[in-house]
C-alpha positions in Angstrom: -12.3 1.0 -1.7 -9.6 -0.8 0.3 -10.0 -4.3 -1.9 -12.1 -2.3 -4.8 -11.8 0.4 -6.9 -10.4 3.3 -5.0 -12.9 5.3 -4.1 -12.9 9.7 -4.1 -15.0 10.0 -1.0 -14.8 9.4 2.4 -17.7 6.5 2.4 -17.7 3.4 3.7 -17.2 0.6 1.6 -19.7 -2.1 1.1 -19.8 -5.2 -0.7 -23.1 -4.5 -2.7 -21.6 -0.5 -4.2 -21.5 -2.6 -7.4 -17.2 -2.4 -7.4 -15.9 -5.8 -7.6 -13.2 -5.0 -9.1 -10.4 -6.0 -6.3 -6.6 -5.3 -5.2 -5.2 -7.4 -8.4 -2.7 -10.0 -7.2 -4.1 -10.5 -3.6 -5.0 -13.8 -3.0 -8.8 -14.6 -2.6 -9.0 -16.9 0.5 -11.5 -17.1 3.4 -10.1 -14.4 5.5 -10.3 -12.3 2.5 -14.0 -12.4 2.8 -14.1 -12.0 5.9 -12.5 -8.3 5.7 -14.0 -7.5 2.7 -17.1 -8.2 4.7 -16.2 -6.5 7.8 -15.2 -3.1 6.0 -18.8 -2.7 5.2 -19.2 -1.3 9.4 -17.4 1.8 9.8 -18.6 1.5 13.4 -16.2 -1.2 13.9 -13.2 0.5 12.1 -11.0 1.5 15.6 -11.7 -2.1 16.7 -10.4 -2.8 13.2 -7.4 -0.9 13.9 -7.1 -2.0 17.4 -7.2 -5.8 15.8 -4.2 -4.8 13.1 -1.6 -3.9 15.8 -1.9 -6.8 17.8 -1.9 -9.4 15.0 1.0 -8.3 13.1 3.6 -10.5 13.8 7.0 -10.5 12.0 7.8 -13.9 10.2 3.9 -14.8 10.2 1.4 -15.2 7.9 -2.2 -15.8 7.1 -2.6 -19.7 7.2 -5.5 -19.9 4.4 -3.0 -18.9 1.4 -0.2 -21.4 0.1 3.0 -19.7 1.5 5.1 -17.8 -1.3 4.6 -14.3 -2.7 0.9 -14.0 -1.8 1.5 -14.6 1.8 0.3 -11.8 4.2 1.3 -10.6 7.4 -1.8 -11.3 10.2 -3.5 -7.9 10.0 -2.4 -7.1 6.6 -6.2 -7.0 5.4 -7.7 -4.6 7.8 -4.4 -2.5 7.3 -4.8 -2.1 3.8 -8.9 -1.3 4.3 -8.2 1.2 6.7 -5.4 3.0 4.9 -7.6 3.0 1.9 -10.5 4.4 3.5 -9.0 7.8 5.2 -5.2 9.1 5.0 -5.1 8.7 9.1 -4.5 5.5 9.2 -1.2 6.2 7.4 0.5 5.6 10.6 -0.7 2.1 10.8 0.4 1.6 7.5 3.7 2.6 8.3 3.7 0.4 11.6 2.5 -2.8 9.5 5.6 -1.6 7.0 8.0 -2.3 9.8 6.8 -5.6 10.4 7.1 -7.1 7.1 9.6 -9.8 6.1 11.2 -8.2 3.0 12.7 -11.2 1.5 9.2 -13.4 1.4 6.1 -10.9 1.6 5.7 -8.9 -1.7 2.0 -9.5 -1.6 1.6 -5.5 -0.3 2.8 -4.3 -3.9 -0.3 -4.6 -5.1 -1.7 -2.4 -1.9 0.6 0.4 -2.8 -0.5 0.1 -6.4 -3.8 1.3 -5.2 -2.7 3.2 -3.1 -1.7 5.4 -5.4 -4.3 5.7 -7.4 -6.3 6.5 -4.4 -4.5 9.4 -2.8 -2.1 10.4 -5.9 0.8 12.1 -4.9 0.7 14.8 -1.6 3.3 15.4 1.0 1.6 12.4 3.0 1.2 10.3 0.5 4.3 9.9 -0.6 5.7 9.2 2.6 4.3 6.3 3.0 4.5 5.6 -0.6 7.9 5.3 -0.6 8.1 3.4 2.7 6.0 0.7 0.9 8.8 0.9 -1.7 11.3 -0.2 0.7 9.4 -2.4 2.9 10.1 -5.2 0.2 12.2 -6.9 -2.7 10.3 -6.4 -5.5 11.2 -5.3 -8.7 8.3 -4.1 -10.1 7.8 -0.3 -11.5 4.6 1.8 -10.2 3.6 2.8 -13.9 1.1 4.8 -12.2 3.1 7.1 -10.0 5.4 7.5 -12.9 2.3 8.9 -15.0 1.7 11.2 -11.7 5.6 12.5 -11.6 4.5 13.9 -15.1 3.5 16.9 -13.5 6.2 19.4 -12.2 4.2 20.0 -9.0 4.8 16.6 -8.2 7.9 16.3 -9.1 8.5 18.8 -6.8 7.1 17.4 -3.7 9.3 14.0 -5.0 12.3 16.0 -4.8 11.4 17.5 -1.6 10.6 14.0 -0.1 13.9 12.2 -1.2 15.7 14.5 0.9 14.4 12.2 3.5 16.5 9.0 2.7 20.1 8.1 1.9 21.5 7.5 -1.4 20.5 3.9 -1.9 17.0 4.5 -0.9 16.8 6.9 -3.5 17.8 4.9 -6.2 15.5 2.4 -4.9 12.6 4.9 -4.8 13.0 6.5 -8.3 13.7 3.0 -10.0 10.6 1.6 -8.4 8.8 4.8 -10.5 11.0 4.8 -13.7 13.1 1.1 -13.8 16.2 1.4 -15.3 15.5 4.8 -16.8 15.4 6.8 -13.8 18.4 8.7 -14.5 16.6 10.1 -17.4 13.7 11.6 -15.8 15.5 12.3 -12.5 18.4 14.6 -11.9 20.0 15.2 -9.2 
């Protein structure tokens, strides 16, 4: 689930499922633990929620990682169990977007990694898919979205989403699928 392997189902996550297997590149710190842990109680997922809004703060971090490219926003671990346990937290995830430092957070690229792999590519997902892209300077390519964009009903719904940003945005988007060869998957 949200720090494991994405799960298909709408079940809670818990730490004993046997799926250790966690967000690759997050840091593994106290606080960590602590939301692995506290994902295991779906009963306390809208205090969760209620948690995330009030401790994201622009420009802060987590204080148990060593500040560089793992740091994390206050809030970022519920956020990214919550969005990867049902599709209507997408708004959060788009909230926690806006607060992000692009220049010195890039830690979430490995959240919209799986991300991907759990939801795939739908109208929704992509959305907030490609606000992930943009919410940060990395140049990294989502081999696994570009896999997805294989299929011509999803290359569809790309199209119709990229109707939603400007010109730079786009080429932001389709090189964060494609790199440098975007223009030769993508026409416009």
């Amino acid at each position: 689930m949200w720090l494991t392997k994405a799960h298909t189902s709408q079940e809670a996550p818990t730490s004993t499922s046997g799926s250790s297997s966690h967000i690759k590149g997050l840091a593994k710190s106290s606080t960590h633990r602590f939301f692995r842990r506290i994902l295991d109680f779906p009963e306390l997922y809208d205090k969760l929620e209620s948690y995330a809004k009030v401790a994201m703060k622009e420009f802060e971090w987590y204080q148990d990682v060593k500040e560089g490219e793992k740091s994390l926003l206050p809030g970022s671990y519920a956020v990214f169990g919550l969005g990867l346990y049902d599709e209507k937290y997408f708004p959060l995830i788009e909230e926690y977007y806006s607060k992000l430092d692009d220049e010195h957070q890039l830690a979430h690229q490995y959240f919209i990694e799986t991300l991907i792999d759990k939801y795939g590519v739908t109208e929704k997902s992509l959305h907030i898919i490609f606000e992930g892209f943009l919410s940060g300077q990395f140049d990294k390519i989502f081999k696994n979205l570009a896999k997805l964009m294989q299929d011509e009903k999803n290359k569809k719904l790309l199209i119709k989403e990229l109707e939603n940003y400007d010109k730079y945005e786009k080429e932001d988007i389709l090189y964060s699928i494609w790199g440098n060869k975007w223009k030769k998957f993508f026409k416009e």
